[in-house]
N, C-alpha and C positions, 0 to 999 in steps of 0.2 A: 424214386424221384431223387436226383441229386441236387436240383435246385427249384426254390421257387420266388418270382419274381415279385415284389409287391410289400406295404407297410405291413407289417404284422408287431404288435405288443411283444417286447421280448422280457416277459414274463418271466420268473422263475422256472415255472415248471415246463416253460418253454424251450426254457437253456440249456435245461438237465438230458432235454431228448436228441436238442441240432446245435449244431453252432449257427449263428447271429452275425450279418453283415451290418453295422448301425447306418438306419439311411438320414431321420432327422428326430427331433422331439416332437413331444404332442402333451399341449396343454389342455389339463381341463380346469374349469371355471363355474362358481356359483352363480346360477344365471336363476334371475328373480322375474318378477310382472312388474314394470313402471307404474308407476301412477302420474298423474297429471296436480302438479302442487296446487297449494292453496295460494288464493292472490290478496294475502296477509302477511304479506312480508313488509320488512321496516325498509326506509326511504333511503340508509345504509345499504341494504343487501343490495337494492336496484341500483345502488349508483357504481357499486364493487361490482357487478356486472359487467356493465356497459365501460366499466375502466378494467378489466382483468386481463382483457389479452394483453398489453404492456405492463411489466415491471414500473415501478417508480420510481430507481434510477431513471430509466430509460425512458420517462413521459420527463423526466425534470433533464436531462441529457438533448431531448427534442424542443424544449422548453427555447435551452438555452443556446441551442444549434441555428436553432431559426432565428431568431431575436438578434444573436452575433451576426448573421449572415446578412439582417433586416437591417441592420446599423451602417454595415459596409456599402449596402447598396445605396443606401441614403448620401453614405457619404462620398462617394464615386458619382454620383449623377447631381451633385449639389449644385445649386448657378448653374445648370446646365442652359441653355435657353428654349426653351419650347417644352421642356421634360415635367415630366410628373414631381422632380424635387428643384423644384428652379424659386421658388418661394417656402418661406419657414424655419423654425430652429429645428436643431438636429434630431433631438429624441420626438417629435411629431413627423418628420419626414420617415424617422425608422417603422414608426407604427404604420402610416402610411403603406410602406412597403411589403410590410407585416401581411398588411390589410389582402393590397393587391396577390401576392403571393398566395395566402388561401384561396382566393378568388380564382385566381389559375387552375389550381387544383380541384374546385368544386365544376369547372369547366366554365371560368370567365374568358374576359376579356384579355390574351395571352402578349395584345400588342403594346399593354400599359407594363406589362412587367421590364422592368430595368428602364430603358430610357433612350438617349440621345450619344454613348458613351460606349466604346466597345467595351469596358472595364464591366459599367453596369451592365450592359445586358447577358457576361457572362457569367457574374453574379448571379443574376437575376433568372437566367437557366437552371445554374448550379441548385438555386431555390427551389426551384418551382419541380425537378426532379426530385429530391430531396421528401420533401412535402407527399410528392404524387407516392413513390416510395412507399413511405408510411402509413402512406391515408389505404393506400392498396391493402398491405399486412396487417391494418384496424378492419377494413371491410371486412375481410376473407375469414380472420378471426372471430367476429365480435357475433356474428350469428350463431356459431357453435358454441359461444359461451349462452346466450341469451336462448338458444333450447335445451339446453344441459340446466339452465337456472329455472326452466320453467318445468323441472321433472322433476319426481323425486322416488327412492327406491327406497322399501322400506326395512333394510337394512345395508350394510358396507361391507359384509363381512361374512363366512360361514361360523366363525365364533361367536356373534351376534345372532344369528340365524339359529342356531344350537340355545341360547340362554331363551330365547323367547319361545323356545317350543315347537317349531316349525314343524313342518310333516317335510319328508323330501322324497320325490321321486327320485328312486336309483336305477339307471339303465344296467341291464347285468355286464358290461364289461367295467363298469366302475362300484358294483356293488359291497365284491371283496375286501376293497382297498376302504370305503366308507363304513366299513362294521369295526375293521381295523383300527382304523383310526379313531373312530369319532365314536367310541363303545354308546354313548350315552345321546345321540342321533338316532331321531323315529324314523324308519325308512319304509316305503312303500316301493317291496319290490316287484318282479313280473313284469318289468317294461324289456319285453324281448327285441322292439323294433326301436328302430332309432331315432324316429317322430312320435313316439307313443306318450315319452315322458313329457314332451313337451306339450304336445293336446291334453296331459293329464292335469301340466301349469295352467293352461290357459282357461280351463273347466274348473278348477278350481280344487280338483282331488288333493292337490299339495301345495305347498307354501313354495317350492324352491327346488333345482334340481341340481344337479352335478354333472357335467358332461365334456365333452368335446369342442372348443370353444369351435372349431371350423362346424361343426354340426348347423351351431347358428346364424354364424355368416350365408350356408347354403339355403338355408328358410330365409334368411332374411332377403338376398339376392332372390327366391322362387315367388313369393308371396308377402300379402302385406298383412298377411293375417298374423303373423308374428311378430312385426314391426312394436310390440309392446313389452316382449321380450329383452336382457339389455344386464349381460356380464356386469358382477360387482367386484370390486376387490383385486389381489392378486391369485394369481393361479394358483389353485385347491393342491392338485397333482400335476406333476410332468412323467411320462413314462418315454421310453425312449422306443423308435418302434426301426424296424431293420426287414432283412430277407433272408430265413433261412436256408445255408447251404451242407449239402454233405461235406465229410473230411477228406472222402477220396478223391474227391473234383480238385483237377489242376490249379495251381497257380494263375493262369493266361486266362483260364475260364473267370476263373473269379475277378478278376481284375479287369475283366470286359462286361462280366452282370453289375459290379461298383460304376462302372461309366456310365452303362445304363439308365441306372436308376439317379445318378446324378444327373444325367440329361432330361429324364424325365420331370425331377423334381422343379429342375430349373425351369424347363418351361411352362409351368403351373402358375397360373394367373390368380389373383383372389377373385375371386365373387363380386359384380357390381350390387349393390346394397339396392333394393325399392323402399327401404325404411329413410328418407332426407331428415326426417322430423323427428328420430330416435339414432342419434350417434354416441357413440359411447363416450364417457369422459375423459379416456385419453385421446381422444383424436383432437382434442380443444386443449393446445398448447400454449400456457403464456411467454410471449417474445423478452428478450430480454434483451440487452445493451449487444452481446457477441453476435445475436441473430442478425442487426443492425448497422455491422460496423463496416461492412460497405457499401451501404451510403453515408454513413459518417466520411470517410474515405474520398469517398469525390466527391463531398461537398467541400471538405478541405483543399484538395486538389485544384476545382474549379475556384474556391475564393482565395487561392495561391496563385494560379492564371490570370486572374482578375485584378490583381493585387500589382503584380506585375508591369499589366500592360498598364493599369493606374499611374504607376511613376512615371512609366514610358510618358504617358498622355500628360503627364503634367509636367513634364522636363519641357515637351512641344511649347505647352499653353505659358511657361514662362520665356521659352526663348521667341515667340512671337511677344508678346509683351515686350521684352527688349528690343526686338528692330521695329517693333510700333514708337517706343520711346524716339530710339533714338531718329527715324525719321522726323519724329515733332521735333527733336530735337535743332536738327538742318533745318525747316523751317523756320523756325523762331528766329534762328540768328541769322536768318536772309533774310525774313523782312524787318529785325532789327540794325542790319547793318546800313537797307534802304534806308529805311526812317531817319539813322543818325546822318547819312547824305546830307538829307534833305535839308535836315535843321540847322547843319554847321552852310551852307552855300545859302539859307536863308539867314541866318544870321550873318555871315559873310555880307554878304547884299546890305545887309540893313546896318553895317559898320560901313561900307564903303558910301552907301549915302550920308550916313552920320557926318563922316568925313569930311564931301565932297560939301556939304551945308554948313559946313564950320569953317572947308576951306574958303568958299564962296563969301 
């Protein structure tokens, strides 16, 4: 055989007989039985919950993103006539704003946001995306916190695992490597199949096993009967695994079995999961300020557009005021110029009879 195609463990005593094309790694992982917690936790642990997917920069960052943006809109749609801020002082028109704006977002009423005002309503946009934004990356997250919170594993760690005495099912291609290491590890060996360890967790023969974390991905994707199964910690072992080739095989040769098998690897999909209700604890990431900052970004953006067309609107709304003036102003002095007519030809008149009875 001068080549063969496929992952294989590149083992010591593997090395010593072929040479090794390396194709990827392959982690294994202490993989324990969940449990279902106790509902005696403190009014702390529930509220860190439901608040964990956001950082606290980043809720006091949204805090202060909205509130600025709530303020502007107030103040762009102020005196509007007919608008949602056409009455009231400023910091009640911002809450106002506030108000409508989550309402948006919860799927209100979208035609009270911003107002009578192309300024506000581009504000008032800028919000309500903003808002939507967030509220979306709370949803998506805050479930995978709240079943990760309602689980618990009864340890974190194969060094933990190890002090308390566990039993460990060892599948024999990881069994070498765990005598090795862990001298002082009970191991139950004989799991020649590669489901065997795992019905031996789930029955109860051992505390804990060692494996190939893709092993459980593919139970968990086939069945739900493993769905209670559920990686702890970081990876136990990485071994690197490749495709043995002879020395005498060409250059051309090997370098078209390497494309191969990177074509092959490439198009390998994970496993769709049937376990929704046991996700591991890394899949539940909390968000932080950088995950966020574009919509910080065009929220800035739009209350910079908005801002804009604001002076425009208000350069308009002062030069109408002045040809309002100064038309009052023509008026007044036409019919004050009438008026004084009238009074100097009536007095006139009432001098000329003065006169005319004196001259008489």
């Amino acid at each position: 055989v001068d080549l063969c195609l496929g992952e294989f463990i590149m083992s010591l005593e593997r090395s010593a007989l072929a040479s090794f094309h390396a194709v990827r790694p392959t982690n294994y992982y202490l993989i324990v039985q969940t449990a279902h917690a106790r509902n005696d936790k403190s009014i702390s642990s529930h509220v860190s919950a439901v608040l964990a997917p956001f950082t606290l920069r980043l809720w006091v960052l949204i805090f202060v993103a909205a509130i600025g943006a709530s303020f502007l809109l107030a103040a762009q749609d102020r005196s509007a006539a007919g608008g949602d801020f056409e009455t009231g002082s400023l910091p009640v028109l911002s809450g106002r704003a506030a108000w409508l704006g989550a309402m948006g977002v919860l799927g209100g009423d979208l035609s009270h946001q911003g107002g009578m005002r192309l300024s506000s309503r581009l504000t008032g946009l800028g919000l309500t995306f903003f808002l939507f934004v967030v509220g979306t990356g709370y949803t998506a997250s805050v479930a995978a916190f709240l079943i990760i919170d309602a689980q618990s594993t009864p340890v974190s760690d194969i060094e933990e695992a190890i002090s308390r005495h566990h039993v460990f099912c060892a599948p024999d291609y990881i069994h070498a490597f765990l005598v090795d290491a862990y001298p002082s590890m009970e191991i139950l060996p004989g799991f020649h199949q590669r489901n065997s360890a795992f019905d031996a967790l789930l029955l109860g023969d051992c505390n804990a096993i060692v494996t190939d974390i893709e092993d459980l991905h593919v139970l968990h994707a086939a069945s739900t009967r493993y769905c209670s199964l559920a990686a702890v910690g970081r990876p136990v072992h990485t071994v690197q695994t490749g495709f043995p080739i002879a020395e005498s095989v060409k250059q051309p040769v090997v370098y078209h079995a390497q494309k191969v098998m990177r074509s092959w690897e490439a198009s390998l999909r994970p496993p769709i999961s049937m376990c929704r209700d046991y996700e591991d604890a890394g899949d539940a990431a909390t968000f932080t300020v950088s995950d966020f900052s574009g919509a910080f970004l065009l929220l800035a953006c739009f209350a910079l557009a908005s801002t804009s067309v604001s002076a425009i609107e208000h350069l308009q709304r002062a030069h109408a005021r002045r040809s309002e003036a100064d038309t009052a102003d023509l008026v007044v002095c036409s019919t004050a110029s009438a008026t004084s007519s009238f009074a100097t030809g009536a007095i006139g008149g009432d001098l000329k009879t003065v006169v005319m009875e004196n001259g008489g």
